[in-house]
N, CA, C and O atoms as a DFTB+ gen file, in Angstrom:
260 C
 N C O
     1  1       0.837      -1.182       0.000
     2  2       0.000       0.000       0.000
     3  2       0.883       1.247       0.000
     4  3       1.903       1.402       0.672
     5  1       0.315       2.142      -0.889
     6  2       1.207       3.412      -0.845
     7  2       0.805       4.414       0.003
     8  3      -0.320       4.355       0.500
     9  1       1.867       5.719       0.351
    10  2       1.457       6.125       1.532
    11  2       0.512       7.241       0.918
    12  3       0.363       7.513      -0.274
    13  1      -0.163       7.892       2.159
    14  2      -1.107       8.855       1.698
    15  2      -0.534       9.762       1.873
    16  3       0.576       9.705       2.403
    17  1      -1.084      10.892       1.495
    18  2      -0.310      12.310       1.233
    19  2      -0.040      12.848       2.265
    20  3       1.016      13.428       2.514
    21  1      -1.047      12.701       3.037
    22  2      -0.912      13.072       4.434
    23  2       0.541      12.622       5.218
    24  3       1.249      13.188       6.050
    25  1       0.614      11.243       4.482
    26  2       1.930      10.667       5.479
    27  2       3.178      11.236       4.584
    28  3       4.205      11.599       5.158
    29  1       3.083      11.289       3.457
    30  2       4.281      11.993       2.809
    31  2       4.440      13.823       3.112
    32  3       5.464      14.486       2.948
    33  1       3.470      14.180       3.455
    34  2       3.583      15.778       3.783
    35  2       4.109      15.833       5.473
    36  3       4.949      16.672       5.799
    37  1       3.569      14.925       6.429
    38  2       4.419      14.667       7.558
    39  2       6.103      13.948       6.987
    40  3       6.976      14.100       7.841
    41  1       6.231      13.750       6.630
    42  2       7.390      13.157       5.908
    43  2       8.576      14.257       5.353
    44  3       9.789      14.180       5.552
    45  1       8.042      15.013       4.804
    46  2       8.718      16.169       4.000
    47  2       9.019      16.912       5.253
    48  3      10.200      16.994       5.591
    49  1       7.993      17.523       6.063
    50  2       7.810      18.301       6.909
    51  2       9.227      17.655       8.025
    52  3      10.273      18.290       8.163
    53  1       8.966      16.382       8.679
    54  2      10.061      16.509       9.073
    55  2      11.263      16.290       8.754
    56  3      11.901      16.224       9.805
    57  1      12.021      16.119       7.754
    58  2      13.246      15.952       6.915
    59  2      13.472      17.781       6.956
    60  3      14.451      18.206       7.569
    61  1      12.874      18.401       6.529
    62  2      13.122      19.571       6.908
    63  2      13.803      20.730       7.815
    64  3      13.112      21.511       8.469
    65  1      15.165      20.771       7.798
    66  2      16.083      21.386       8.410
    67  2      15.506      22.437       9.899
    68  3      15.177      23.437       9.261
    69  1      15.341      22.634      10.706
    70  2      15.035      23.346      11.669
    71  2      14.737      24.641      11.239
    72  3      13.715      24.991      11.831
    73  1      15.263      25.791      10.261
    74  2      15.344      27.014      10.434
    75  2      14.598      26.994       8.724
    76  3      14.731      27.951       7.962
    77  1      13.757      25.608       8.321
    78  2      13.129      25.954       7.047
    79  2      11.542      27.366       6.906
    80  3      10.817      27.796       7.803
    81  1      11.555      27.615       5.744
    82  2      10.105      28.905       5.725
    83  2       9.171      27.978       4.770
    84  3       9.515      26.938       4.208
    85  1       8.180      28.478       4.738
    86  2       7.160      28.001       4.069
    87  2       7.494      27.988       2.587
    88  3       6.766      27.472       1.739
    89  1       8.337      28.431       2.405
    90  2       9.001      28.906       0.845
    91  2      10.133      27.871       0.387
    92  3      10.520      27.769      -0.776
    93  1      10.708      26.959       1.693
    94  2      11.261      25.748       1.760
    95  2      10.257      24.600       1.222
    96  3      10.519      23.877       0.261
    97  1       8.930      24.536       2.074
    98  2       8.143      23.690       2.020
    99  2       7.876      23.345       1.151
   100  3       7.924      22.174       0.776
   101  1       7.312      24.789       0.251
   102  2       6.597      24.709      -0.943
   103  2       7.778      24.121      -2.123
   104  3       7.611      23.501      -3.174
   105  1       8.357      24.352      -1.804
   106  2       9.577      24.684      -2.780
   107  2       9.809      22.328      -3.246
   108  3       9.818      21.706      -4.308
   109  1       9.928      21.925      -1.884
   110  2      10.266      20.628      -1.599
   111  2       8.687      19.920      -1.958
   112  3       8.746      18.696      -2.078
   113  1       7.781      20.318      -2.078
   114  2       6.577      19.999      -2.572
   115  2       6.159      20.124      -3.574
   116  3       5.272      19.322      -3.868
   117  1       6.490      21.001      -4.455
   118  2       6.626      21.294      -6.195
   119  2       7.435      20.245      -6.474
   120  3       7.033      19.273      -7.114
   121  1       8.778      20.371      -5.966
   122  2       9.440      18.636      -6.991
   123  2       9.095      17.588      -6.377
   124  3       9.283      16.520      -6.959
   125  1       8.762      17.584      -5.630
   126  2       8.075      16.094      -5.573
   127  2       6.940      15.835      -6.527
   128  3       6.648      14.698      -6.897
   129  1       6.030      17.401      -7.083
   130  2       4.986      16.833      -7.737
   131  2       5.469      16.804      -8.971
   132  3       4.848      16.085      -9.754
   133  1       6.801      17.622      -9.554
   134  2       7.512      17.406     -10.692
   135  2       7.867      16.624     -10.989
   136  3       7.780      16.484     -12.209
   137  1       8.485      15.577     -10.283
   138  2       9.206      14.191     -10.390
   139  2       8.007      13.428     -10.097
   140  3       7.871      12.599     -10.997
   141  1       6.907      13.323      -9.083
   142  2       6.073      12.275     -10.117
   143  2       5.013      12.338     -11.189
   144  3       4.227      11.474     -11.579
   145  1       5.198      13.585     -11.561
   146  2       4.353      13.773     -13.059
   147  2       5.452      12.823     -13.801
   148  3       5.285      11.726     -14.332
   149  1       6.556      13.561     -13.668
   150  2       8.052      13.119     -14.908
   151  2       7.905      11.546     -14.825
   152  3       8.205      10.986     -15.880
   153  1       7.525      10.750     -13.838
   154  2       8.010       9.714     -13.454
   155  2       6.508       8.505     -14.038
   156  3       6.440       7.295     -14.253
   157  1       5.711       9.430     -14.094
   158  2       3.858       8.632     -14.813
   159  2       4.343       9.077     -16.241
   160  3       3.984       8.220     -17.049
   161  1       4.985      10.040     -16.811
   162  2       4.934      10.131     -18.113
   163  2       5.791       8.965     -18.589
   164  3       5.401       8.323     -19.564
   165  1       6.781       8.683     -18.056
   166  2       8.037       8.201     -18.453
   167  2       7.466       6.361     -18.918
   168  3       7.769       5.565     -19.806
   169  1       6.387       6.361     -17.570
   170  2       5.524       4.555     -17.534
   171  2       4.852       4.546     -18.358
   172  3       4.669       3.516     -19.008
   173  1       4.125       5.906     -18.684
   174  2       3.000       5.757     -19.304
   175  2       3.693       6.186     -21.220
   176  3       2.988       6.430     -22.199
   177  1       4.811       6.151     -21.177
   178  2       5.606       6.330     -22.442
   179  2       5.493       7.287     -23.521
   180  3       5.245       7.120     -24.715
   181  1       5.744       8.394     -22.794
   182  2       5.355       9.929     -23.086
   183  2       6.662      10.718     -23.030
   184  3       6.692      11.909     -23.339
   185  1       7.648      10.100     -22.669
   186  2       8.681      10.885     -23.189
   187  2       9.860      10.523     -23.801
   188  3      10.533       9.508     -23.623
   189  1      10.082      11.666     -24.709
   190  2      11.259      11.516     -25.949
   191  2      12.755      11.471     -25.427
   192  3      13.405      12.422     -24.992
   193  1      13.074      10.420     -25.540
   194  2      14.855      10.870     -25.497
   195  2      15.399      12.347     -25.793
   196  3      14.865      13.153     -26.554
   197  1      16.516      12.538     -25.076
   198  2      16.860      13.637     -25.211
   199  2      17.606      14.247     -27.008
   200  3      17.712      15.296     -27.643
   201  1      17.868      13.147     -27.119
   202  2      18.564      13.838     -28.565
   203  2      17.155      13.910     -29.354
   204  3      16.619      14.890     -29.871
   205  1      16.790      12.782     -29.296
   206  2      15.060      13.274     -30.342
   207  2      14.219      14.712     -30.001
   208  3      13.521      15.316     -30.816
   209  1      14.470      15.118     -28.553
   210  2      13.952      16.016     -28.393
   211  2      14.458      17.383     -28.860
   212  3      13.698      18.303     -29.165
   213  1      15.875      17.458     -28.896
   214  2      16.944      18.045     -29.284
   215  2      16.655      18.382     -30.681
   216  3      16.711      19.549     -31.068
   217  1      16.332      17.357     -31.492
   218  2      16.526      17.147     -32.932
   219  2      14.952      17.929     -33.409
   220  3      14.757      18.398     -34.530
   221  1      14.036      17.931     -32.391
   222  2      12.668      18.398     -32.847
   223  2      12.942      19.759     -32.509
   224  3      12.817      20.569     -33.428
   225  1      13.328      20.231     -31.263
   226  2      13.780      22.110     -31.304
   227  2      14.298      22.358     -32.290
   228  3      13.633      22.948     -33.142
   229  1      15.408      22.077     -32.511
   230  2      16.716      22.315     -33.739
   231  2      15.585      22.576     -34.872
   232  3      15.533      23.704     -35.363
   233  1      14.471      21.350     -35.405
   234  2      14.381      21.124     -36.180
   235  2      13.376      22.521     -36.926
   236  3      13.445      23.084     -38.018
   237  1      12.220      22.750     -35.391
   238  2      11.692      23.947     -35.332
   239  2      12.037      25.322     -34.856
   240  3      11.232      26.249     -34.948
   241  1      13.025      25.431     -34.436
   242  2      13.924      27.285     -34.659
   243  2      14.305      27.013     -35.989
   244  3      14.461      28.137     -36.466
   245  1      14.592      26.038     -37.026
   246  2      15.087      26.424     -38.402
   247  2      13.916      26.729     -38.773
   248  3      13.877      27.845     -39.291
   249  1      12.722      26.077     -38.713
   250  2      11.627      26.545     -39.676
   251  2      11.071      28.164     -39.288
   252  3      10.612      28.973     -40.095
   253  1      11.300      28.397     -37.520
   254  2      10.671      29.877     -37.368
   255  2      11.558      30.907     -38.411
   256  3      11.169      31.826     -39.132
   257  1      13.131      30.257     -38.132
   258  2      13.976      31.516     -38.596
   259  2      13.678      32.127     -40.302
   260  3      14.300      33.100     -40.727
């Protein structure tokens, strides 16, 4: 069973250095939700290697220019 949010926000909260601000918190709570968006795309097979991705910018700044 996975934990509930509740137990991962007590979790964060105390790993949290003594002299952290709410601007810590938030801060440590955005990548966590960054890394598991990144981490459902990756299962759910939604993302491009980096050179393919590379190769699709490249490919579209030539066509804007």
């Amino acid at each position: 069973m996975s934990p509930t949010i509740k137990a991962i926000a007590h979790q964060v909260i105390d790993e949290l250095p003594e002299g952290a601000t709410l601007e810590d918190l938030q801060q440590e709570l955005y990548e966590m939700q960054v890394l598991e968006k990144a981490m459902a795309s990756r299962e759910a097979g939604r993302l491009v290697p980096h050179e393919e991705a590379r190769r699709l910018v490249m490919a579209r700044l030539r066509k804007e220019a």
